[in-house]
N, C-alpha and C positions, 0 to 999 in steps of 0.2 A: 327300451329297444323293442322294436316288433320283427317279430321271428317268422311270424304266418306269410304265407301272401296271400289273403284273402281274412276281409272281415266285414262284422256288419256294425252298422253305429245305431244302437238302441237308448234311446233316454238317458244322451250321453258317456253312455259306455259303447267301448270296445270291445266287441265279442269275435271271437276265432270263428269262421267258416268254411267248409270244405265245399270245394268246387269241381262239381265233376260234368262230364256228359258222356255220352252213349254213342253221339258221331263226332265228326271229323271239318276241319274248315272246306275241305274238299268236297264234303256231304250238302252245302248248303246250295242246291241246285236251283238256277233261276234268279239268283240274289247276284251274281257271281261279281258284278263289277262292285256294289254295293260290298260286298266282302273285301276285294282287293282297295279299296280306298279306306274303310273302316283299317286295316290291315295298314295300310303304308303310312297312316296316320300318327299309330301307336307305335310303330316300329321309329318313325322319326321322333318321338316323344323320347322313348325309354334311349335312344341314340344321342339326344341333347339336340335335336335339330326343330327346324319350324313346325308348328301342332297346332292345332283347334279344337275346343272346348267341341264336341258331335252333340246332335240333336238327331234319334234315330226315331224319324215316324214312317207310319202307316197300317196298315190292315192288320186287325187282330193277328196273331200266330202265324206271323210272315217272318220269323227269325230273327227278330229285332234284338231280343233279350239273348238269345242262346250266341249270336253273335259275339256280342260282350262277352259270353261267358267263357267261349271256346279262346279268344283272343288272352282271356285274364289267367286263361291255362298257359297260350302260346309261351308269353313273354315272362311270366312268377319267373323263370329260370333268370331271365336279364333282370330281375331286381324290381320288376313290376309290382305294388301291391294294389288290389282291389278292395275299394271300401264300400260296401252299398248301405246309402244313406237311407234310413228309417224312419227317424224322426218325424214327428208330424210338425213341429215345431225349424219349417226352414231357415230362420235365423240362428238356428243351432250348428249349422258349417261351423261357424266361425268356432267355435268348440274343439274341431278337428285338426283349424288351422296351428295351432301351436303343437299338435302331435305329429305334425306334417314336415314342421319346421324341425323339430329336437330331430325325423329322420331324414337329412340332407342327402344322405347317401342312397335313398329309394327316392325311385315313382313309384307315383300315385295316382293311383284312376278313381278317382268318387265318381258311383254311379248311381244313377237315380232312376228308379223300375217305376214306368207307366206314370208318367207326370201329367198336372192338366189342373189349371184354377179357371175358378169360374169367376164374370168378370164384377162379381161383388168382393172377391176375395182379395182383401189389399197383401196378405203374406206373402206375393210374388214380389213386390217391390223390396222387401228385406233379401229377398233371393237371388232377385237379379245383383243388388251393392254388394253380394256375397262373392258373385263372380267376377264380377268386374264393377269399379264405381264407387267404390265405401270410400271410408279413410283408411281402413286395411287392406289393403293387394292381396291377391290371391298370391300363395305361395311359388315360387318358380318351377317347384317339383310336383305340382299335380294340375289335371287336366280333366273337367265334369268329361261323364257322357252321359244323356239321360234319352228315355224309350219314352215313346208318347203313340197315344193309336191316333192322337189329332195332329195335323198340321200348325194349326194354331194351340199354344198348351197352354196360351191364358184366351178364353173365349172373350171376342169380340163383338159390342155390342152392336146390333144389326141397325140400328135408326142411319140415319144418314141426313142432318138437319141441314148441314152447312156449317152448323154455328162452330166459334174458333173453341169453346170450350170441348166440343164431343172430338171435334178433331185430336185437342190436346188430350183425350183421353183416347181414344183410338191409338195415339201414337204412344201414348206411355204405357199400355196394354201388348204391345208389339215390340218394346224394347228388349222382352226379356227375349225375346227369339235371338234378338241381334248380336246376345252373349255367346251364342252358339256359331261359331263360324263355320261350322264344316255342316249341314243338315243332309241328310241321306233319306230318302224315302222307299218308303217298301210296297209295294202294288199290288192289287189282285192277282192271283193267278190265271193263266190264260187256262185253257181244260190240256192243252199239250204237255205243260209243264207241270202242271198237277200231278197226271197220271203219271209222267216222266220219276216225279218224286215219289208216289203207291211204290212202282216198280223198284225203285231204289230203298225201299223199306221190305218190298217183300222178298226181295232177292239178299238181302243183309240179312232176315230172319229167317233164311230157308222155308218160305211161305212158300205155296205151292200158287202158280197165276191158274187159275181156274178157267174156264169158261165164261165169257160174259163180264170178269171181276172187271174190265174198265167202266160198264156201266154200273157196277155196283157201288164203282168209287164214286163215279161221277154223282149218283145219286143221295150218297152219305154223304156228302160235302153240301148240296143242296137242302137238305134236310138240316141241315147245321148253318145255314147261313154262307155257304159263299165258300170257295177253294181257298186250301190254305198250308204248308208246309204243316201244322201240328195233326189236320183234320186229314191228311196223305197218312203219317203215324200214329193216329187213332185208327183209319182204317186198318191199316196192315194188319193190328193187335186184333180189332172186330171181326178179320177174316179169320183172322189162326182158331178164335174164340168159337168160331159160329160154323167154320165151313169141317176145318182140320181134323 
């Protein structure tokens, strides 16, 4: 019987996890539709109604992960348990699935943090019959969701010959996306919405807005590679650090 709600699956075992965060599903400014569907997704899940296996990609530290996380809070009260898969060996679900089965009475979210095979790697094809496709069904009581910063999370070979064989590998490269029915994308930040998030971190930590701190953000962000919901609260912490 599992008593947590929240675990990690390591080389086969089961280990207890604790899950926390620091903000709120309300905090996640700019994502907002992306939240509310992630959101009505699991809530019909953990409800017994229609649901989809989520595929959350795009831009590094655009809230992909803390999404799952803050959701795996939402709902542990409704019987929700979260398992984040470890293994490097993805043919190892099936492992899970008979601990999934003995708890009928829980959901299950196995999730999968920052997924992406490259297209020599044949271990997705055991992954995709994991989800859907085997001779064993995925259990009625759990539902992937896995984070990817690509679009594509098995890469796809660029040739383009004609020939019916690369076609058939193109398309059997691309099946495992089509396990995913719900796919949600996360986008660059615009510089509005960025800053929008600074202010939302420095006004939560009693930062003081300085002078000039919107180009300071604008500029910490560039120096990092691009606007980003994590690089908004790295700045916040960089200012307390440096200016306070």
């Amino acid at each position: 019987m599992l008593n947590s709600a929240a675990y990690r699956y390591i080389n086969g075992v089961l280990e207890e996890a604790v899950v926390e965060s620091d903000i709120s599903l309300d905090e996640l400014l700019a994502v907002t539709d992306n939240v509310c569907l992630a959101d009505k997704n699991i809530a019909s899940f953990v409800s017994g109604g229609p649901c989809l296996n989520m595929l959350l990609w795009g831009e590094k530290g655009s809230g992909k992960s803390t999404l799952l996380r803050l959701l795996a809070l939402k709902y542990a009260s409704s019987g929700l348990v979260t398992i984040e898969f470890i293994d490097e060996t993805s043919g190892a679900v099936y492992g899970l699935y008979k601990i999934i089965r003995e708890n009928s009475d829980k959901k299950f979210l196995l999730f999968f943090d920052d997924i992406s095979f490259k297209d020599d790697d044949t271990s997705y094809r055991r992954f995709k019959s994991a989800i859907e496709g085997g001779l064993e069904s995925k259990p009625a009581n759990v539902i992937f969701a896995a984070t990817s910063n690509k679009r594509q999370i098995v890469s796809v070979s660029s040739s383009d010959t004609g020939d019916i064989y690369d076609r058939d590998e193109a398309s059997e490269q691309t099946s495992l996306q089509a396990r995913f029915g719900l796919s949600i994308g996360f986008y660059s930040l615009n510089k509005n919405d960025y800053l929008e998030i600074v202010k939302m971190y420095l006004q939560k930590y009693n930062i003081s807005m300085i002078d000039g701190w919107e180009k300071m953000a604008e500029s910490y962000a560039i120096d990092r590679g691009g606007r980003s919901g994590r690089l908004a609260k790295q700045f916040a912490a960089y200012l307390y650090l440096t200016i306070q």
